[in-house]
C-alpha positions as YAML, in Angstrom:
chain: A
units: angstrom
residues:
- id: 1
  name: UNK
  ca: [0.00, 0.00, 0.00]
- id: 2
  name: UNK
  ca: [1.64, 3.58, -0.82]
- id: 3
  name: UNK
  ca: [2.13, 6.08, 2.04]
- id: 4
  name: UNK
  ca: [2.45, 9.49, 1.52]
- id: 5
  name: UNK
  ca: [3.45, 12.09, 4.11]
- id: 6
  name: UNK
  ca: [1.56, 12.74, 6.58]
- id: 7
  name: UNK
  ca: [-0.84, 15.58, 5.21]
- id: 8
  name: UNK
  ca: [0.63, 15.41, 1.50]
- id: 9
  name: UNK
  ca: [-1.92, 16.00, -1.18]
- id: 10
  name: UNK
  ca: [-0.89, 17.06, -4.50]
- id: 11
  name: UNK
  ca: [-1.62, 20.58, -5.96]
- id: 12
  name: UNK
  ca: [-1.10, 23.16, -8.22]
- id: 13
  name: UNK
  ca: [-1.59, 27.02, -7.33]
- id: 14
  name: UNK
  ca: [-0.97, 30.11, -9.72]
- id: 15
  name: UNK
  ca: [-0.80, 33.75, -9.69]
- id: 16
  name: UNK
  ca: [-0.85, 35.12, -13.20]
- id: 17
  name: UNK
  ca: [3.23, 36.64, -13.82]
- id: 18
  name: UNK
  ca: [4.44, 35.95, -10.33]
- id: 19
  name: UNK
  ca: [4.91, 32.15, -9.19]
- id: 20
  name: UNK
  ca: [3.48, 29.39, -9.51]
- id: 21
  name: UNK
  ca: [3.18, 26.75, -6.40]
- id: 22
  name: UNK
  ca: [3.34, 22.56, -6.58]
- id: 23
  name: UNK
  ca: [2.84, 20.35, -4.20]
- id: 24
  name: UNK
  ca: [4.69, 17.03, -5.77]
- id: 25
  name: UNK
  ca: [3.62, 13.59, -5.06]
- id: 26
  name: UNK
  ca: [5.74, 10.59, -6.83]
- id: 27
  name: UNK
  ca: [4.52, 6.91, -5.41]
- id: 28
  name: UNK
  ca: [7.92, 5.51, -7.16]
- id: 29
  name: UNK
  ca: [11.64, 6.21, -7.68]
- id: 30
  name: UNK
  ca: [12.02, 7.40, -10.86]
- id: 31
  name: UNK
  ca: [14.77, 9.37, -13.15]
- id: 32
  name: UNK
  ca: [14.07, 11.39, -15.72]
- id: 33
  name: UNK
  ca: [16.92, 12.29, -17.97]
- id: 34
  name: UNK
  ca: [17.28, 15.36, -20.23]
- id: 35
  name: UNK
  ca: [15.20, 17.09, -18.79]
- id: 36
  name: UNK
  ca: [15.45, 21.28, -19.15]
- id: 37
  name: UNK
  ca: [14.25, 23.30, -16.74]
- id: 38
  name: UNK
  ca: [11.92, 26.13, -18.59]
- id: 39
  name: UNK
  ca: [11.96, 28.79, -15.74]
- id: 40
  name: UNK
  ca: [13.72, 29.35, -12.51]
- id: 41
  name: UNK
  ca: [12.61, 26.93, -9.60]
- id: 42
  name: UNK
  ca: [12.90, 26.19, -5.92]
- id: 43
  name: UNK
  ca: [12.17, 22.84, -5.04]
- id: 44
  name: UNK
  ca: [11.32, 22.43, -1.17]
- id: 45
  name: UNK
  ca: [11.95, 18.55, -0.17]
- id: 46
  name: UNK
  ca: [9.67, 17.46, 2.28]
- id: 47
  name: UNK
  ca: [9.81, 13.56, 1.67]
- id: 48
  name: UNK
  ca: [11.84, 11.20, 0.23]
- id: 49
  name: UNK
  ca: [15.42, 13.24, -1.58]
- id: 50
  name: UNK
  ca: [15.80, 14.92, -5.03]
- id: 51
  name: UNK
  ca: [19.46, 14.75, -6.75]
- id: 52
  name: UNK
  ca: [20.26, 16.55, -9.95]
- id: 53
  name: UNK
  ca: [23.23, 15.55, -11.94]
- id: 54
  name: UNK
  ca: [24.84, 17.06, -14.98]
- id: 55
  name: UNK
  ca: [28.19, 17.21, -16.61]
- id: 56
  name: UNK
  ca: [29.52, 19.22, -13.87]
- id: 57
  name: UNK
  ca: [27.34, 18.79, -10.88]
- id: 58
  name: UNK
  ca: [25.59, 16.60, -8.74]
- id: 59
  name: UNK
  ca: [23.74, 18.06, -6.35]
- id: 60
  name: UNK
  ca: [20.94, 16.28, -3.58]
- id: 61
  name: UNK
  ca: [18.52, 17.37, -1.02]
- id: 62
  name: UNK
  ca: [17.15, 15.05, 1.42]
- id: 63
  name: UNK
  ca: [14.06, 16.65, 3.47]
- id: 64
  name: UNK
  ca: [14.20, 19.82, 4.51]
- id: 65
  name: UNK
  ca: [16.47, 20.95, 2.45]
- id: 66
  name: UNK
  ca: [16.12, 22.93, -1.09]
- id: 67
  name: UNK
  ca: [17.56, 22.57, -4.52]
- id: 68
  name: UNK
  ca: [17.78, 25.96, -6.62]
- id: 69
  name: UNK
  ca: [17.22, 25.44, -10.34]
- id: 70
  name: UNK
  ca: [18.22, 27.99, -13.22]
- id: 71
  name: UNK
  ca: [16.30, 28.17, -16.16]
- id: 72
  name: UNK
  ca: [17.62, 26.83, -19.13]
- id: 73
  name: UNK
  ca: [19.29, 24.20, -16.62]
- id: 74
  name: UNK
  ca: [19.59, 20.48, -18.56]
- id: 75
  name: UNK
  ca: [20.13, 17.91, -16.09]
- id: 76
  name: UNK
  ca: [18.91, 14.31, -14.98]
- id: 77
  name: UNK
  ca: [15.98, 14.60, -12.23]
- id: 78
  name: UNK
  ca: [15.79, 11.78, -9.93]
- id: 79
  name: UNK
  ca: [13.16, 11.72, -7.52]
- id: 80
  name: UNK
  ca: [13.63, 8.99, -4.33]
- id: 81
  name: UNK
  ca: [10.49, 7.80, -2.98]
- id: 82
  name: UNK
  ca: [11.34, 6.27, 1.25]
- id: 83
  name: UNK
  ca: [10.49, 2.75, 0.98]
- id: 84
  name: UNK
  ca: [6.77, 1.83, 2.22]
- id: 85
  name: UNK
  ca: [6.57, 6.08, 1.64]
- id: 86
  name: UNK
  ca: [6.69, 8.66, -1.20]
- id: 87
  name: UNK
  ca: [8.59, 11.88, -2.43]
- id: 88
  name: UNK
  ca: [6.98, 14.66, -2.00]
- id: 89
  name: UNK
  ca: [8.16, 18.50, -2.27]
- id: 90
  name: UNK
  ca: [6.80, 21.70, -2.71]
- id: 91
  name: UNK
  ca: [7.98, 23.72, -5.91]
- id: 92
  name: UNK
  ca: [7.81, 27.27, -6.27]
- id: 93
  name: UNK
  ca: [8.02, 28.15, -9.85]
- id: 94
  name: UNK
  ca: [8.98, 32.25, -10.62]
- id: 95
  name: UNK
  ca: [8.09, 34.00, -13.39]
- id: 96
  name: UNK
  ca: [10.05, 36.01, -15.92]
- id: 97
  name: UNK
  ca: [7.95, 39.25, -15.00]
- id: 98
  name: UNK
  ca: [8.92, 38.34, -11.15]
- id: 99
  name: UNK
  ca: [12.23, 37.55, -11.67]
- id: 100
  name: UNK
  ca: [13.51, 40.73, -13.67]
- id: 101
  name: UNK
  ca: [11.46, 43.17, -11.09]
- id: 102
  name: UNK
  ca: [14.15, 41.76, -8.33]
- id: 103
  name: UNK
  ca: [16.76, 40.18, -10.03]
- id: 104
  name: UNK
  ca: [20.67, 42.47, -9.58]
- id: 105
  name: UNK
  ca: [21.57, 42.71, -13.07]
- id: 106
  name: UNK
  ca: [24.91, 42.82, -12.20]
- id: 107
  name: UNK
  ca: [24.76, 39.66, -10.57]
- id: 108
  name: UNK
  ca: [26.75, 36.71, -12.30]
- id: 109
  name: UNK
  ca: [23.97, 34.25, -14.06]
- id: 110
  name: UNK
  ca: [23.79, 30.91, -11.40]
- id: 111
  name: UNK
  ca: [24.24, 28.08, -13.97]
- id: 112
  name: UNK
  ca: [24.08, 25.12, -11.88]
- id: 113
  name: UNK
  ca: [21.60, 23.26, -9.27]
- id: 114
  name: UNK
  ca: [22.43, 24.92, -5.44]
- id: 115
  name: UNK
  ca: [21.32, 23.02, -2.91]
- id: 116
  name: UNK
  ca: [20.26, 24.98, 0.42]
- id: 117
  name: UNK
  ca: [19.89, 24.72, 3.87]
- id: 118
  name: UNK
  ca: [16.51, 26.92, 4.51]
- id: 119
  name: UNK
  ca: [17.11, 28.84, 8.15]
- id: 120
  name: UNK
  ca: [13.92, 29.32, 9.96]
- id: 121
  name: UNK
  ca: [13.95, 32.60, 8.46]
- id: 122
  name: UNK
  ca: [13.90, 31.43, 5.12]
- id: 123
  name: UNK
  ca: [11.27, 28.74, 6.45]
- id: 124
  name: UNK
  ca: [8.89, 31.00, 7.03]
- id: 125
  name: UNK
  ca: [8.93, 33.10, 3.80]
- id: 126
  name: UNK
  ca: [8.36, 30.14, 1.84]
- id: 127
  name: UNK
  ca: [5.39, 29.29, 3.87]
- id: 128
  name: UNK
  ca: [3.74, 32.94, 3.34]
- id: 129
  name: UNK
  ca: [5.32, 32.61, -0.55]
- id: 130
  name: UNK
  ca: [2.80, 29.45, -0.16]
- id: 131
  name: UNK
  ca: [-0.15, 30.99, 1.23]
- id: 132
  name: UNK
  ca: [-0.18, 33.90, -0.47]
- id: 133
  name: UNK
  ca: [-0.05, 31.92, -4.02]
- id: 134
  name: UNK
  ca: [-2.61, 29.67, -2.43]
- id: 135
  name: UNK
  ca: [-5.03, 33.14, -2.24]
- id: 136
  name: UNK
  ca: [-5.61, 32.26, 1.36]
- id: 137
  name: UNK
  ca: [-5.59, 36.36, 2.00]
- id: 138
  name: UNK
  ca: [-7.65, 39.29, 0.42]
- id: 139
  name: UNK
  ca: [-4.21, 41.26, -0.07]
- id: 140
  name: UNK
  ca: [-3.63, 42.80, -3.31]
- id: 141
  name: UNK
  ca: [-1.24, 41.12, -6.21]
- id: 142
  name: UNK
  ca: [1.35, 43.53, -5.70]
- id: 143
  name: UNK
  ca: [1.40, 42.79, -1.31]
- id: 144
  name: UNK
  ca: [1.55, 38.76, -3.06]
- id: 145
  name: UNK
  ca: [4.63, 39.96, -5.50]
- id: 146
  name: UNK
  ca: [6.23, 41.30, -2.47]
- id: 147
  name: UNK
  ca: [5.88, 38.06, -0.37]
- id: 148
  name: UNK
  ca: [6.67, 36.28, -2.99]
- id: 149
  name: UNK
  ca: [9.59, 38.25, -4.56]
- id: 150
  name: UNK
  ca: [11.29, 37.78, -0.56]
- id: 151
  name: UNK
  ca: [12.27, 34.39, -1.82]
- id: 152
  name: UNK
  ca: [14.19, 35.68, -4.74]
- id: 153
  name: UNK
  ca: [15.71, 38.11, -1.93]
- id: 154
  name: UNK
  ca: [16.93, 35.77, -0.11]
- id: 155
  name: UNK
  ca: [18.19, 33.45, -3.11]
- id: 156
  name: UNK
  ca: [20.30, 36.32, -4.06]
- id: 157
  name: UNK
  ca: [21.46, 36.97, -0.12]
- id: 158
  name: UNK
  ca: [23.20, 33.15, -0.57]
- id: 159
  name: UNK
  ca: [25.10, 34.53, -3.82]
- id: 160
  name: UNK
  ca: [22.06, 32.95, -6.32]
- id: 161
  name: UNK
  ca: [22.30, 35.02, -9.71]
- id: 162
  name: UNK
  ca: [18.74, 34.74, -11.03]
- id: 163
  name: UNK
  ca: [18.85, 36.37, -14.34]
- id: 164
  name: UNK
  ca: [19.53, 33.64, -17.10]
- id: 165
  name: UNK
  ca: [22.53, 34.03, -19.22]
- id: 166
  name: UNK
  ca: [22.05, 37.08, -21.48]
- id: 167
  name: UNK
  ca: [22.71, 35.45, -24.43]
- id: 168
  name: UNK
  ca: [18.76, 34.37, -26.34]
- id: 169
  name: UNK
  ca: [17.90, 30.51, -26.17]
- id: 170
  name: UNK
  ca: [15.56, 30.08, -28.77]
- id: 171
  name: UNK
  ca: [14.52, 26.57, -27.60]
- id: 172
  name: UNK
  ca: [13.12, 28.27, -24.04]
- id: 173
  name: UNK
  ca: [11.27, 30.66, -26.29]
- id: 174
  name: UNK
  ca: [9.50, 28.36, -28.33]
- id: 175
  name: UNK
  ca: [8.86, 25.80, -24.96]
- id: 176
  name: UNK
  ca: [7.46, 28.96, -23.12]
- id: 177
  name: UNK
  ca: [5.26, 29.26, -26.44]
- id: 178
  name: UNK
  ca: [4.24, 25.84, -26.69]
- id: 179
  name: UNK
  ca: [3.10, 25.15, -22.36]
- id: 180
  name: UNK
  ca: [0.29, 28.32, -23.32]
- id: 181
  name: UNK
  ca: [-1.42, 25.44, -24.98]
- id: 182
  name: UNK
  ca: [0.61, 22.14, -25.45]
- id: 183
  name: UNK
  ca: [-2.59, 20.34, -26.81]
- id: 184
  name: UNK
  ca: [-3.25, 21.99, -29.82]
- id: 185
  name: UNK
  ca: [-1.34, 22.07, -33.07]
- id: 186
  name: UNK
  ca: [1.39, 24.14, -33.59]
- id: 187
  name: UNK
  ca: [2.56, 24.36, -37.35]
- id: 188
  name: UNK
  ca: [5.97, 25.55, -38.16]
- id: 189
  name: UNK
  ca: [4.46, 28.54, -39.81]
- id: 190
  name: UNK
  ca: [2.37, 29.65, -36.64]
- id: 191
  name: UNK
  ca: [5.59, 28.96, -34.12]
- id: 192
  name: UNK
  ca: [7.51, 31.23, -36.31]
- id: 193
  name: UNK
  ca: [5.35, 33.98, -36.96]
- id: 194
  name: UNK
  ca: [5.20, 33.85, -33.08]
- id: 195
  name: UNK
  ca: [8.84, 34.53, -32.80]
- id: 196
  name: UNK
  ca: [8.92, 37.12, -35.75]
- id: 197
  name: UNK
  ca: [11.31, 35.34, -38.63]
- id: 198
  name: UNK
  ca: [10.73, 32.97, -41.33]
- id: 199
  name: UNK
  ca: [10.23, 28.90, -41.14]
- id: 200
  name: UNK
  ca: [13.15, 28.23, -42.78]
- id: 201
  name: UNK
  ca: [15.47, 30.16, -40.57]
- id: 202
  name: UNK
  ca: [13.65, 28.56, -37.72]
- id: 203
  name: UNK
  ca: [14.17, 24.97, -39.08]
- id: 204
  name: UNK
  ca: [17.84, 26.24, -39.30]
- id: 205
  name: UNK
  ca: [18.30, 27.59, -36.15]
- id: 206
  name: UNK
  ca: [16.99, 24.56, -34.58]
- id: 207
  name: UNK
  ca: [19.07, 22.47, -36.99]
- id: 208
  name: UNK
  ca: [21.98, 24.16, -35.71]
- id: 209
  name: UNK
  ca: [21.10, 23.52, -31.97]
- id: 210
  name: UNK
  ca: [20.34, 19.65, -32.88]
- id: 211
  name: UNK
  ca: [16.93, 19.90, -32.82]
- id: 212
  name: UNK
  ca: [13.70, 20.41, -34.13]
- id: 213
  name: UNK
  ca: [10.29, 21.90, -33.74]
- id: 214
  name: UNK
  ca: [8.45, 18.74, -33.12]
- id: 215
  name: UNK
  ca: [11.39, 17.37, -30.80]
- id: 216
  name: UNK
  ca: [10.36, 20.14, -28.58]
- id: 217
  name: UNK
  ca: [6.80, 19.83, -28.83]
- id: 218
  name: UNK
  ca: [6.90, 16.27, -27.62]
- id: 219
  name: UNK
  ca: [8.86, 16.72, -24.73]
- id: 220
  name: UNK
  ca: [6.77, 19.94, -23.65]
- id: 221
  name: UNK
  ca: [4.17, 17.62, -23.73]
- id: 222
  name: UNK
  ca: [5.48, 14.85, -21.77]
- id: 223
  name: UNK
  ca: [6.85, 17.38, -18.99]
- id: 224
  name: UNK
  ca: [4.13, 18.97, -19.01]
- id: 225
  name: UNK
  ca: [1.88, 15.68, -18.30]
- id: 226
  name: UNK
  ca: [4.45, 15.02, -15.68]
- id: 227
  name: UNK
  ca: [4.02, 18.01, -13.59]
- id: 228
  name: UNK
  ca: [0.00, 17.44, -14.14]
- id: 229
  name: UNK
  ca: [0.31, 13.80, -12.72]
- id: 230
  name: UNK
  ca: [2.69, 15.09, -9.72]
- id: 231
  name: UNK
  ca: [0.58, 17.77, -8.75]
- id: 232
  name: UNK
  ca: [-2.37, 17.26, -9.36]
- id: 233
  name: UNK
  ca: [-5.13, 14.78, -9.14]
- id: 234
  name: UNK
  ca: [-7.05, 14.60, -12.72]
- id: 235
  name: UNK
  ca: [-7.18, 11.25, -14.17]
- id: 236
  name: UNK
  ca: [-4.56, 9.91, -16.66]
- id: 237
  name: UNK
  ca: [-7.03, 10.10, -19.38]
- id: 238
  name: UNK
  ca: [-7.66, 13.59, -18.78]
- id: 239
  name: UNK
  ca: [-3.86, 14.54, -18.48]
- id: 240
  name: UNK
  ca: [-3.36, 12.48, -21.86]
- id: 241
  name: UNK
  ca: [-6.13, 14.86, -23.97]
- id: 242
  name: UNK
  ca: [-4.61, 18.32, -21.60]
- id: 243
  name: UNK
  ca: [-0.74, 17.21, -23.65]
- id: 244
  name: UNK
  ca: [-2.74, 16.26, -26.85]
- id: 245
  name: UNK
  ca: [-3.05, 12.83, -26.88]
- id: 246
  name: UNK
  ca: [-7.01, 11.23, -27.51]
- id: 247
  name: UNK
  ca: [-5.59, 7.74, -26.80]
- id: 248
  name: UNK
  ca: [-4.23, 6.88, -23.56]
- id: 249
  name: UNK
  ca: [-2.88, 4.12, -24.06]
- id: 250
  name: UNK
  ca: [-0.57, 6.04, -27.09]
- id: 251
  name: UNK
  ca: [0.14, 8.38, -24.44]
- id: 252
  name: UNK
  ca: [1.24, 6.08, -22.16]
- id: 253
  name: UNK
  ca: [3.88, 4.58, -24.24]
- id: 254
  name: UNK
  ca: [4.93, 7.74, -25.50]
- id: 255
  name: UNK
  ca: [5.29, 9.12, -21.46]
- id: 256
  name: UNK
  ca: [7.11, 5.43, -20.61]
- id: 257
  name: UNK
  ca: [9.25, 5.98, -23.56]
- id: 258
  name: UNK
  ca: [10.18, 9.16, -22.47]
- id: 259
  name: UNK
  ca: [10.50, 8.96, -18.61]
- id: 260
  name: UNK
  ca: [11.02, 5.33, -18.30]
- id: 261
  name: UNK
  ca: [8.15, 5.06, -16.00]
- id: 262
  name: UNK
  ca: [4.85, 4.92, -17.05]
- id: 263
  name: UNK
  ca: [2.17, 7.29, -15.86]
- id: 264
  name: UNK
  ca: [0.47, 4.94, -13.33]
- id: 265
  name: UNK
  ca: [3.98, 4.75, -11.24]
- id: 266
  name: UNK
  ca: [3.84, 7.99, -10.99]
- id: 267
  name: UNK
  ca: [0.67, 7.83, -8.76]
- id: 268
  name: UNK
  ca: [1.26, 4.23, -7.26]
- id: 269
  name: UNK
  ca: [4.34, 3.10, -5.98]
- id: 270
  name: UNK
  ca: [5.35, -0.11, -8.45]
- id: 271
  name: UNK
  ca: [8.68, -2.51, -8.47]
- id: 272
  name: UNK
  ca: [9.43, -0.80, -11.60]
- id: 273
  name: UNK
  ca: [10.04, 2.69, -10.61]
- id: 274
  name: UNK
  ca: [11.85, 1.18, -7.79]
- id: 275
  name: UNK
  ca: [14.49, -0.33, -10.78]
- id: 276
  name: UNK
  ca: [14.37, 3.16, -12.56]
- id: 277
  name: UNK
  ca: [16.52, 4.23, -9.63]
- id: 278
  name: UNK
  ca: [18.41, 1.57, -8.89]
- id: 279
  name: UNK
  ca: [19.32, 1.20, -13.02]
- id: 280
  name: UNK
  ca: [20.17, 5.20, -12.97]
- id: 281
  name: UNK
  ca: [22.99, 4.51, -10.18]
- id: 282
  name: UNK
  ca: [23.90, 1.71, -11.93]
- id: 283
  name: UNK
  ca: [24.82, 4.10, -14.93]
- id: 284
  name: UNK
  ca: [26.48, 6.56, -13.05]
- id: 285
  name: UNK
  ca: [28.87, 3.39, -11.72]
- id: 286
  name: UNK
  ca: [29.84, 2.63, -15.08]
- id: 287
  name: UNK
  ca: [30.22, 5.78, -16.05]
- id: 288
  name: UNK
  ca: [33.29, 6.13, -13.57]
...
């Protein structure tokens, strides 16, 4: 039978260009490799331990503790579910609008996962960060932006530079396109009237970055449906249709092809997410 912490339920709260809040729920171990981080994240570990490797870091926070996550960050997520238990976090997702009212411009760009160790200080402001995205108050958005926008205060106080690196990453500009609407069609034409230049210099551009337009819109979707199945509770069917898929079952093997997992381990804890982790540190081992 799966546990979850005590209290844990998953959910997903918004306030339109500040944050956005997740509570995470994984039943199973599971890795996810490749994966890019869209915009800049704190992940809160409550449950369980989160590790983030790439080719120069590898970085893990075991509860209570807090992982800082640049955008435009590609890395290998692995979250640990406790046996007989789960992993669960909260994730506090900024927005660009947020992030340039309080980001130092002079700051150096943070390119790497940081993992912190939240005083009770810090503690506390992601707590009203929390409540405040929640709407639990009748304050105004710009009280919220200033509760939330502490967080990016104190990210900064550690020697966090928030501001992505200056040069444009057309990839993040098309996902950010893409996750208004990842179920609907999005012809090459469309995409790059969006982004103001022709379809053949964006078939080039991507072509040049090893990549293509409907690479990215397939793994939008599948994140996408993997944040909806973490935090949230609609049914996989549903989730399948909200990333653009009418069968489930295609969806499923698309998600299990991508993740290695398929989208019922994310909600019930299965021997086979179990091997997902145990197979990831397995790779790391050979990889010396």
């Amino acid at each position: 039978m799966q546990k979850f912490s005590e209290n844990a339920r998953r959910s997903t709260c918004a306030l339109a260009d500040i944050a956005v809040h997740c509570s995470i729920l994984q039943a199973s171990t599971g890795s996810f490799r490749h994966f890019l981080i869209d915009q800049p994240a704190l992940i809160h570990v409550k449950n369980g331990w989160k590790r983030i490797v790439t080719n120069e870091a590898d970085v893990t926070a075991v509860p209570g503790e807090a992982i800082f996550l640049p955008q435009g960050l590609e890395c290998t997520v692995i979250n640990g579910a406790e046996e007989n238990g789960s992993y669960h976090s909260d994730a506090y997702v900024f927005s660009s609008a947020l992030v340039a009212f309080y980001a130092d411009a002079a700051a150096h760009s943070t390119n790497e996962a940081i993992r912190i160790e939240p005083d009770s200080g810090f503690l506390d402001a992601l707590e009203r960060a929390r409540l405040a995205i929640a709407g639990k108050d009748a304050a105004s958005d710009d009280i919220h932006r200033h509760i939330v926008g502490e967080l990016l205060i104190r990210l900064q106080a550690l020697g966090i530079g928030l501001l992505p690196d200056p040069r444009e990453n057309l990839c993040l500009r098309i996902r950010g396109l893409i996750r208004t609407e990842p179920a609907q069609e999005w012809p090459a034409g469309s995409v790059a009237g969006a982004l103001g230049m022709s379809e053949a210099t964006l078939r080039r551009r991507l072509s040049q970055v090893g990549t293509s337009l409907t690479d990215i819109i397939a793994d939008v979707r599948m994140t996408t449906a993997l944040a909806l199945l973490q935090a949230t509770e609609l049914p996989i069917n549903r989730v399948a249709l909200d990333v653009g898929y009418e069968s489930a079952s295609k969806f499923a093997a698309r998600f299990r092809a991508r993740f290695g997992l398929s989208p019922r381990d994310i909600r019930i804890a299965t021997e086979a997410g179990e091997r997902s982790g145990a197979e990831f540190e397995r790779s790391r081992a050979a990889a010396g």
